[in-house]
N, C-alpha and C positions, 0 to 999 in steps of 0.2 A: 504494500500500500504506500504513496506519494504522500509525504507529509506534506503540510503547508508553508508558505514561508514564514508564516507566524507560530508555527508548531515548531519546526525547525530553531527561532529565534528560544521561545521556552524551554528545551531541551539545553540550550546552552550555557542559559542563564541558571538553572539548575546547575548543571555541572559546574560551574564556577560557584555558587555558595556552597558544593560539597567539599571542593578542593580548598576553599578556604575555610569553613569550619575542620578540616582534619589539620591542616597547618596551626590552626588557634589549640588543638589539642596538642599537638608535638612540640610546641615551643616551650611551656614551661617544663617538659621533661627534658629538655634539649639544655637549657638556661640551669637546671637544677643541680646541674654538676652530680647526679647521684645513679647514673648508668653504671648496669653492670655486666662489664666484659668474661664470657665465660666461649663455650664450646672449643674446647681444646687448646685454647691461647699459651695455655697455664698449665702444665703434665708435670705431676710425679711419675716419675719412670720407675722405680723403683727406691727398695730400704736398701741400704750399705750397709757394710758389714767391716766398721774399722780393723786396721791393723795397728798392732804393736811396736813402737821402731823404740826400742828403747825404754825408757819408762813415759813414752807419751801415746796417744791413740791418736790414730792417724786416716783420717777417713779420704778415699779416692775422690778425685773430684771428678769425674767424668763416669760412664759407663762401665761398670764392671765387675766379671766374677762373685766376687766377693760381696757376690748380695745375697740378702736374707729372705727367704720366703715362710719361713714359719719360726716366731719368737718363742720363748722359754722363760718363765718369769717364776722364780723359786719366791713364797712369801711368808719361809720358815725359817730365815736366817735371823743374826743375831739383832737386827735393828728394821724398822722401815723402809726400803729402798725404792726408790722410783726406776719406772723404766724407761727407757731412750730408743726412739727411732732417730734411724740417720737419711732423711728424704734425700733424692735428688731430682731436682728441680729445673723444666726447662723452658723456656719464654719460645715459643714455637712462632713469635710474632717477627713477621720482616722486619730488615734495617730499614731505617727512615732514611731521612738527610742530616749531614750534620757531623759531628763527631761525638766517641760513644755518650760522654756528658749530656751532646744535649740529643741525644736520638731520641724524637717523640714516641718510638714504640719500647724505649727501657722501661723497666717496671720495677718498682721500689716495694719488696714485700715487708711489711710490718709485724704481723702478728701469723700462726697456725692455728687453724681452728684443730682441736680435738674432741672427737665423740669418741665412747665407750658403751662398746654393744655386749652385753651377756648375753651367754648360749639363753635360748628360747625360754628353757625351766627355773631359770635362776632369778630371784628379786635378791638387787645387791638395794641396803637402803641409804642409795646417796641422800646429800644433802648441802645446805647451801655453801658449805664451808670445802666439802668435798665431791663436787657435783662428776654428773658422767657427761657432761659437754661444757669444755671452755677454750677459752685462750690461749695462748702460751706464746708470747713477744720474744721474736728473735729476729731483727732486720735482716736481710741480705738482695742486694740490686743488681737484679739480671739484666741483660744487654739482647739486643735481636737475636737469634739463634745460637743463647749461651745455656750452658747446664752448670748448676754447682749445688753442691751438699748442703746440707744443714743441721742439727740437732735441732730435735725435741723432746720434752719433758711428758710423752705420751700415757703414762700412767703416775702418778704424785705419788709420795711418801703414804697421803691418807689413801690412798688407794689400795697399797700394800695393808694397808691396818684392815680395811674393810674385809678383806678378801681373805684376809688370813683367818679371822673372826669367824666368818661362814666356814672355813674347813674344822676350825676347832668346836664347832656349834653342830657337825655334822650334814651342813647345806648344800658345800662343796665335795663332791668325793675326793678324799686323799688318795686312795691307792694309786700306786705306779703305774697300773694296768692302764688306767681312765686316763682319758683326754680328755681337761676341762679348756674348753676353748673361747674366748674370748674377742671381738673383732676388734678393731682402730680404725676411726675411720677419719683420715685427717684431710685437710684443705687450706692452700695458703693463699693469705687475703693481703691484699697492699692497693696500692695507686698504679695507673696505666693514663698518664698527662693528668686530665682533671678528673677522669672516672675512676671510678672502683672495679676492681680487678680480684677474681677469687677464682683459683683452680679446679678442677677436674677432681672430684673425690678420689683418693687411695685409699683401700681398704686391707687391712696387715693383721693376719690373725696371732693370736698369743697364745700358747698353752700355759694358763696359770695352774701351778702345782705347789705342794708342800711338802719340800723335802727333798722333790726328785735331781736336782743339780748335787744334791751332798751323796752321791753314791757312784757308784763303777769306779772304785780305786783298785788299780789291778793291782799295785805293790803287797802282797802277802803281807808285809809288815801292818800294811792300815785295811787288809781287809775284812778286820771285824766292825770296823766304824763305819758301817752303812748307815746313813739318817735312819732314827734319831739319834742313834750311839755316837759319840765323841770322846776321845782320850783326853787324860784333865791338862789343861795348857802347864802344868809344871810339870812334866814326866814326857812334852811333847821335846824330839832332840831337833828334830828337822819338818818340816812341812814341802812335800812338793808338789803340793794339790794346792792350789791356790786359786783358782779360779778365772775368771774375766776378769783383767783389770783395768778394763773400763766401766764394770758396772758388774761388781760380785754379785749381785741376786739375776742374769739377766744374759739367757741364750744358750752359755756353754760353761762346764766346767770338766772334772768335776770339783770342787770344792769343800776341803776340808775343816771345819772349824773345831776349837780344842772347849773346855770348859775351866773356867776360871776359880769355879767352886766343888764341894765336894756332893753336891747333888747334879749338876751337871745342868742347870737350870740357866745359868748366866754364863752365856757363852759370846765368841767373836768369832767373824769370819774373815779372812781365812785365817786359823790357829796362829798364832805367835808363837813359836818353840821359847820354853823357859829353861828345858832342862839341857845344861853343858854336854859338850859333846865327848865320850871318852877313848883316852887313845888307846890303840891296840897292844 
């Protein structure tokens, strides 16, 4: 059917207060500086898995090996310990113009989101002081097509306390056999020019257990001290079970702790030998 010319004219005049009422809606989202850049911009690649050079931890800064695909977090040692992811992190966004300072596509991250997911059957009773989702500030400023590491503090000291509580309460199965598994699910948020910029969820399971890092010591000498058994730290001559020492409750051991009393209640990890060594 042949519209009118006066049909034709309606039609267009329509069209122009549509295209300007969408414009009067995008502008103050446009002006609000509060857009947020997601869909891949922003990739955890993967957890790292530092190295030791010495008496420091040493985490790769690029792609490699020595990553972790399933955590171990022991929360029957002798103190509260937190646990650590080591992200690596990659600005998947083109180089602008410019030099690296001022590339409008660098991205200044401020803070890591952390969630904490329990297996399905489990109520852990966080709370506001030790919540399952927060923060955890640690900057680092990625450049167009750069990757680098990072730490976080993905489980807290009160997290250990909570967790250890349900196994001693019977909520958590302790035995060695079970896999209590636990997820991370963390995201890192910062600035991308004037917007807000937040990653791509990484999700990093944990096997929380108690007790199970303090065992497999093959040395015949210490193989009756399988958690919970400990030798009393005065009668200890040498320790070569020592553990992570980047983070004694967390991944690998095995690790030895001694007892400082004579119930065996008030213990350290890893043992300190008190007792002298005798010569032959």
């Amino acid at each position: 059917m042949t519209r009118t010319h006066e049909e034709n004219n309606l039609l267009r005049r329509r069209a122009r207060r549509l295209a300007a009422a969408a414009a009067m809606v995008a502008i103050p989202v446009a002006l609000g500086g509060c857009m947020v850049d997601s869909g891949g911009a922003l990739v955890i690649l993967q957890n790292q898995t530092p190295e030791v050079s010495g008496a420091a931890c040493v985490i790769q800064s690029g792609r490699s090996m020595l990553r972790n695909a399933l955590g171990t977090f022991d929360v029957a040692l002798d103190k509260n310990y937190p646990y650590f992811v080591y992200p690596l992190l990659e600005n998947r966004l083109p180089s602008g113009l410019g030099a690296n300072s001022a590339d409008p596509n660098r991205v200044d991250i401020s803070t890591w989101q952390v969630k904490i997911e329990p297996p399905p059957t489990v109520t852990v009773a966080w709370n506001a002081a030790c919540p399952a989702e927060y923060d955890f500030p640690n900057p680092l400023v990625l450049y167009p097509n750069e990757a680098a590491p990072s730490i976080v503090e993905a489980m807290r000291p009160c997290h250990s306390d909570l967790l250890r509580q349900l196994f001693r309460e019977g909520k958590l199965a302790s035995s060695f056999s079970e896999r209590v598994i636990f997820r991370l699910i963390l995201r890192a948020k910062g600035r991308h020019g004037g917007t807000n910029i937040i990653s791509d969820p990484f999700e990093f399971p944990v096997r929380v257990c108690y007790g199970c890092l303090q065992t497999g010591f093959q040395d015949p000498a210490f193989a009756n001290f399988t958690f919970p058994t400990v030798p009393p730290c005065s009668r200890l001559v040498a320790n070569p079970y020592v553990g992570n020492p980047c983070n004694s409750a967390q991944d690998f051991g095995p690790i030895l702790c001694c007892a400082r009393d004579a119930e065996g209640k008030d213990v350290e990890c890893p043992g300190v030998p008190r007792a002298p060594m005798t010569m032959p």
